[in-house]
C-alpha positions in Angstrom: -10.4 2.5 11.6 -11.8 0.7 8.7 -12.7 2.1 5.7 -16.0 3.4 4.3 -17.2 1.6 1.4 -16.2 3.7 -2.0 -14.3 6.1 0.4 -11.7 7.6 -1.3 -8.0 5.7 -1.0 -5.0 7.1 0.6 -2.2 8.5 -2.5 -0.1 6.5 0.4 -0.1 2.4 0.4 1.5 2.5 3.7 -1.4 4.0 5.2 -3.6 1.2 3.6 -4.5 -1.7 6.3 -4.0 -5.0 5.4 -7.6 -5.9 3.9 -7.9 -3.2 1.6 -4.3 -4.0 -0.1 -5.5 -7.7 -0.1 -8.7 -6.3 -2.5 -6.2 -4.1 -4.7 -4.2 -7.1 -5.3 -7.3 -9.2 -6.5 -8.1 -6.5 -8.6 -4.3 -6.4 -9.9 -4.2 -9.6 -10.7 -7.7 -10.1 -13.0 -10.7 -12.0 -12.0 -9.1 -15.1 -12.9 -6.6 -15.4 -10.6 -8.4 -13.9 -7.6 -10.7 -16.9 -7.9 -7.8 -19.0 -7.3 -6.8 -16.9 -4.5 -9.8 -16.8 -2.6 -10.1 -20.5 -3.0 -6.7 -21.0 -0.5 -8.1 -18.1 2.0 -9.8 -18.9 5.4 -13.8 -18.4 4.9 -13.3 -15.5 7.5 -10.8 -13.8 5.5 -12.4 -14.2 2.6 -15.6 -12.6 3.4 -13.6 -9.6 4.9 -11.9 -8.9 1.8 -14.6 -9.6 -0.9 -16.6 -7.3 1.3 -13.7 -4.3 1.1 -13.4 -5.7 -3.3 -17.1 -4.7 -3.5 -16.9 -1.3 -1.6 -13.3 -0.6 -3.0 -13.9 1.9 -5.7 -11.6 3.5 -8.2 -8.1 2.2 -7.1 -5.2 4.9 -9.0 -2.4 3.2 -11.0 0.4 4.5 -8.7 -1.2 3.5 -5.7 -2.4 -0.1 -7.6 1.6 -0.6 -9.2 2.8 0.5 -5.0 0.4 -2.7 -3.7 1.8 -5.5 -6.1 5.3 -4.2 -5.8 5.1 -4.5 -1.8 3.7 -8.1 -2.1 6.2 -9.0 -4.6 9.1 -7.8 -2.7 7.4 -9.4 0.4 6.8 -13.1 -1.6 10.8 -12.6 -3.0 12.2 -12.0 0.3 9.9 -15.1 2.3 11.1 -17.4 -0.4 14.9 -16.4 -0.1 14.7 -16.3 3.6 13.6 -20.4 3.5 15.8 -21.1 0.6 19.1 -20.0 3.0 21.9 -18.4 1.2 25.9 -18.4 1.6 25.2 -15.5 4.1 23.5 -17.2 6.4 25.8 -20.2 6.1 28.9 -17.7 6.6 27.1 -16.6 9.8 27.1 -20.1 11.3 30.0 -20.9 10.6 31.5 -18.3 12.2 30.0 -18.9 15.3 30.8 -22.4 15.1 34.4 -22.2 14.2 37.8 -20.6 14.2 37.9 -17.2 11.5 40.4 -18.9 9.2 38.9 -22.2 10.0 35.5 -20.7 8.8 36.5 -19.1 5.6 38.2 -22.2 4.5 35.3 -24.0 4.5 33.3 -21.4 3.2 35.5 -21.3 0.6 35.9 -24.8 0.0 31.1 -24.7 -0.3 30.9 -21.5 -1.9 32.1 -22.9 -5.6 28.9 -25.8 -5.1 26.0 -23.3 -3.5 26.5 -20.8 -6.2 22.9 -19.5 -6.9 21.4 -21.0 -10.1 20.9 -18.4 -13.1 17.3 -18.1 -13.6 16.8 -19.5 -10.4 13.1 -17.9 -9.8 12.5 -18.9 -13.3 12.9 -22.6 -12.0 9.8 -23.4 -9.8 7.1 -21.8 -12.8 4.9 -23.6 -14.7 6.4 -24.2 -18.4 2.8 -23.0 -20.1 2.9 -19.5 -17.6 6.8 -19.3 -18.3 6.1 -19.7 -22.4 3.8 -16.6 -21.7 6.5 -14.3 -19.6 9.2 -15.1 -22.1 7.9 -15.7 -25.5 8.2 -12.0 -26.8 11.8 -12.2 -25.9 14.5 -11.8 -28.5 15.8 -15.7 -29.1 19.0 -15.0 -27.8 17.4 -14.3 -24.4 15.4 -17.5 -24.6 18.5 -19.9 -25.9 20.2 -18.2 -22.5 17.0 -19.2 -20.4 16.8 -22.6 -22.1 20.2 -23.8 -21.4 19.7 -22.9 -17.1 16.3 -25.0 -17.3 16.0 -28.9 -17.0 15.8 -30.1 -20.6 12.6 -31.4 -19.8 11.3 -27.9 -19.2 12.9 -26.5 -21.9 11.8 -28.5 -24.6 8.4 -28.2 -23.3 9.1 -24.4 -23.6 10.5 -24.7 -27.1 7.4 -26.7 -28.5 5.4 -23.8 -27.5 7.3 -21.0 -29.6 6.5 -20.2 -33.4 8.2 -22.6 -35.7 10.5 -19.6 -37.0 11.2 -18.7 -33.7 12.5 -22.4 -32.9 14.7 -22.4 -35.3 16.6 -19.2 -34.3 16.5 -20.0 -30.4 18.4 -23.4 -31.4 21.0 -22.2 -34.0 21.6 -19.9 -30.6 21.9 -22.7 -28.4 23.8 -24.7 -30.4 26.3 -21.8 -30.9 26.6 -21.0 -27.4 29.4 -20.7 -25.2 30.1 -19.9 -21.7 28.6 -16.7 -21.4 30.1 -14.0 -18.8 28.6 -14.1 -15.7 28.1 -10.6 -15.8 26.1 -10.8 -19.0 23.6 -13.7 -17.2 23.4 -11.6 -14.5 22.0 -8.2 -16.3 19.8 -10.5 -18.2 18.0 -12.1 -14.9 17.7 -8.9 -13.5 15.7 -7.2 -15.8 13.6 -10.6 -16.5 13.0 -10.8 -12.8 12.1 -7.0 -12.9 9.5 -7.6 -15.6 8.0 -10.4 -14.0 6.8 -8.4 -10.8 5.7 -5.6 -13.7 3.1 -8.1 -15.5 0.6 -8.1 -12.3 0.5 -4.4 -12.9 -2.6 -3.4 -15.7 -1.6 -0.3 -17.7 -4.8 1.6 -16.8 -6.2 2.0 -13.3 -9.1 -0.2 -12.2 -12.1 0.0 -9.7 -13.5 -2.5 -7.7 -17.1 -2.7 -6.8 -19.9 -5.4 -7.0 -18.8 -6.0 -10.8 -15.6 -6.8 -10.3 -16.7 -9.4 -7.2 -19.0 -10.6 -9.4 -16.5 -11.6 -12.2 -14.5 -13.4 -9.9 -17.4 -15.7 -8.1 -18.5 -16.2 -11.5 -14.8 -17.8 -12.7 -15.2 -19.8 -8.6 -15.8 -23.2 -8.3 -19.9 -23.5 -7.1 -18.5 -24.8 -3.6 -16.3 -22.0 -2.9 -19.2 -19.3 -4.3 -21.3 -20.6 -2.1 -19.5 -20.4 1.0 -18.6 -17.0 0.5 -22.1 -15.4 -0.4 -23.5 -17.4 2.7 -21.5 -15.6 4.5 -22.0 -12.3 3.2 -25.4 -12.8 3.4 -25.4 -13.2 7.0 -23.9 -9.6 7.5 -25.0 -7.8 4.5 -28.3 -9.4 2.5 -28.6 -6.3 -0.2 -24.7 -6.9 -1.3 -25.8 -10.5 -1.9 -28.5 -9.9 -3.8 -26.4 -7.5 -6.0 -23.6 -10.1 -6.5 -25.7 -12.9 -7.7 -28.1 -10.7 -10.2 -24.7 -9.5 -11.9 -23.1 -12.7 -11.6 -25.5 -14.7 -14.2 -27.3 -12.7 -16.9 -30.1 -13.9 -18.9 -27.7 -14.5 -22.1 -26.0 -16.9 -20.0 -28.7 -19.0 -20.0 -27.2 -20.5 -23.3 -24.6 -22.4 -20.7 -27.6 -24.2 -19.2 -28.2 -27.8 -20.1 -31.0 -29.5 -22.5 -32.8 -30.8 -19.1 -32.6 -27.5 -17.4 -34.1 -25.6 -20.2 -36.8 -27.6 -20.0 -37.5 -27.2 -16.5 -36.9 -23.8 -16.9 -39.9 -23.8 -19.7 -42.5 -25.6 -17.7 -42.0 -22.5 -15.6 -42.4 -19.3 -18.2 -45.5 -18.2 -19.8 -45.2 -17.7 -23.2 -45.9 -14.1 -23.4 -42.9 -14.0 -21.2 -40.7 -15.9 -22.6 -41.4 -14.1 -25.8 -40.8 -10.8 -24.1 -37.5 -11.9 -22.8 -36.0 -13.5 -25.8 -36.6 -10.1 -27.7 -33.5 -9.5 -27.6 -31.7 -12.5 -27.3 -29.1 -13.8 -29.6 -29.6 -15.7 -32.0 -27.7 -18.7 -30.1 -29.9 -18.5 -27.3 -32.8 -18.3 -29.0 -31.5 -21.7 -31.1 -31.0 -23.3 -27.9 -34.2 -22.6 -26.7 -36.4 -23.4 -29.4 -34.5 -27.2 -29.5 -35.6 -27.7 -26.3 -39.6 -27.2 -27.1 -41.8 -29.1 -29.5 -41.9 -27.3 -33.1 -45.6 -26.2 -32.8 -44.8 -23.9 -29.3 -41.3 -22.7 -30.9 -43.6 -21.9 -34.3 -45.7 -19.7 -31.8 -43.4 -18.1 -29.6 -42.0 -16.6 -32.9 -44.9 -15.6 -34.3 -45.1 -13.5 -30.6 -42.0 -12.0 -31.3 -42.8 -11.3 -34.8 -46.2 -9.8 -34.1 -45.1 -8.1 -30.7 -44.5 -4.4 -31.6 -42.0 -2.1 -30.2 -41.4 -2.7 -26.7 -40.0 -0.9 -23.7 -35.9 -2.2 -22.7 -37.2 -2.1 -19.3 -40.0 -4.3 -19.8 -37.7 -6.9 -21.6 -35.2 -6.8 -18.9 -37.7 -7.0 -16.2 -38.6 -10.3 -18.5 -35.4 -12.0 -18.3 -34.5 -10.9 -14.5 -37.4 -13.1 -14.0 -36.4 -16.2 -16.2 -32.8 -15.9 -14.5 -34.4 -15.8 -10.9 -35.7 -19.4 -12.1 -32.9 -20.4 -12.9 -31.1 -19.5 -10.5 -33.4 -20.8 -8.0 -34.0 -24.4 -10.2 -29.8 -24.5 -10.1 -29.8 -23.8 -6.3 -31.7 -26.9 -5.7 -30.1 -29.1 -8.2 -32.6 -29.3 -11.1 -30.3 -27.8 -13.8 -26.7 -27.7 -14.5 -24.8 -24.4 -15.7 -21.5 -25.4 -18.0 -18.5 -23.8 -16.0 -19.8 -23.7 -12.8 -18.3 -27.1 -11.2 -21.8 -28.7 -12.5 -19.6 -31.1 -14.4 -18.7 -32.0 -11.3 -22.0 -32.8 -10.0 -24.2 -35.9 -10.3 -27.9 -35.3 -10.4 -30.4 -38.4 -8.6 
């Protein structure tokens, strides 16, 4: 049965369905990332789980740390199963040939299919990988650097602290064939630490935040596909996404053009009332984009205004972001960060 939105989660994962331990692992891995995610997922799928992200509520460590380990162990054992292994080679063989036949052979293979140390190192990106190993004591990155292509591991060596270069090379230059068993412990604690780092240390929630975090890091393409489909099914969540997804201080992202759409738009009583508490950046950026004379009076408003009620002054600036939100959605201003830079304006 699915579950109610905030309803409180099972202490069990196994009793989680598959949509709700699809949101926990977007929250697990930060906003980030689960824009990157979503981006690969059917459209049906990924209204269905931003849906259950909104509604997911506080999610408990244990129950968080249970959800990325299962995926891990899940993504560890897909990608050995393709790989193949001497296992599955010593299977065939033995239905394909004699028993001594089959272990000479095996034998004769099993020298040149040994699995390479740091194998699941070998396939990550050298700027992710710098991250995951850089706090590691330098002889633990000399061992790393000499199982990686040299073009991977200079790349990874650039990236350390110049002191730390230094000692990682002295170690590689001293090294010598290191026991097995040694490279062994070594990989499995690194590849034990790896499935560790998707894991926060403090519990998170979901909820129309968090979904809001992550549309905001979307492309503008992949934002919009999902909200239209929310919207269809649930027009209040919508509306709640997109007035937390852009706040009034964001504004300061919107181009020189846009502002001044945006202006032709705003009364100055307003637009004083709205800037009130605005930074000092935004205000800047605003004032560029009108002639001196109307900038001299909209801070003379400001000046002369009073105290003022925070309500009123937000009610101000939901309304200058609903035009600019609206002046966006048809193509008359560009926000920085939002795949406008990808955009061409006729």
């Amino acid at each position: 049965m699915p579950r109610k939105p905030n309803e409180k989660l099972p202490e069990d994962a196994s009793k989680l369905d598959g949509v709700t331990k699809a949101a926990i692992l977007l929250l697990a891995v930060g906003t980030g990332n689960a824009s990157k995610i979503l981006k690969l997922l059917p459209p049906e799928t990924v209204e269905e789980v931003t849906r259950e992200l909104a509604g997911l509520g506080r999610v408990p460590r244990a129950l968080q740390d249970a959800v990325v380990s299962e995926f891990y162990s899940l993504t560890m054992a897909s990608q050995y199963a393709s790989e193949g292994n001497l296992e599955y080679a010593k299977r065939i063989l033995g239905e394909s040939m004699e028993g001594k036949q089959a272990e000479r052979v095996l034998a004769q293979i099993q020298t040149q299919v040994q699995k390479t140390p740091f194998a699941f190192l070998q396939r990550a990106e050298s700027e992710n990988l710098l991250t995951f190993i850089q706090e590691e004591h330098p002889q633990t990155i000399a061992l790393i650097l000499c199982h990686l292509p040299h073009h991977k591991a200079a790349e990874i060596l650039a990236g350390l602290a110049m002191q730390k270069q230094i000692e990682v090379i002295k170690r590689v230059a001293n090294m010598e064939q290191t026991n097995p068993e040694v490279i062994r412990e070594v990989e499995k604690g690194l590849e034990g630490r790896l499935a560790n780092m998707l894991v926060q240390s403090m519990e998170k929630a979901g909820g129309v935040p968090t979904v809001s975090e992550i549309l905001n890091l979307a492309d503008r393409a992949t934002e919009k596909a999902i909200l239209e489909g929310l919207e269809a099914e649930d027009a209040d969540l919508v509306e709640q996404i997109r007035r937390l997804m852009f706040v009034f201080e964001d504004i300061k992202m919107v181009n020189d053009k846009g502002i001044q759409a945006v202006l032709k738009e705003v009364d100055n009583e307003e637009l004083s009332l709205a800037l009130k508490t605005a930074s000092d950046e935004l205000k800047g950026k605003v004032f560029k984009n009108m002639s001196e004379r109307a900038a001299q009076l909209i801070q003379e408003d400001m000046q002369y205004m009073g105290p003022v009620r925070i309500s009123d002054v937000e009610a101000a600036q939901q309304r200058v972001v609903d035009i600019v939100r609206r002046l966006e959605e048809s193509g008359d201003l560009v926000i920085e960060g939002r795949g406008g830079d990808q955009e061409q304006l006729v």
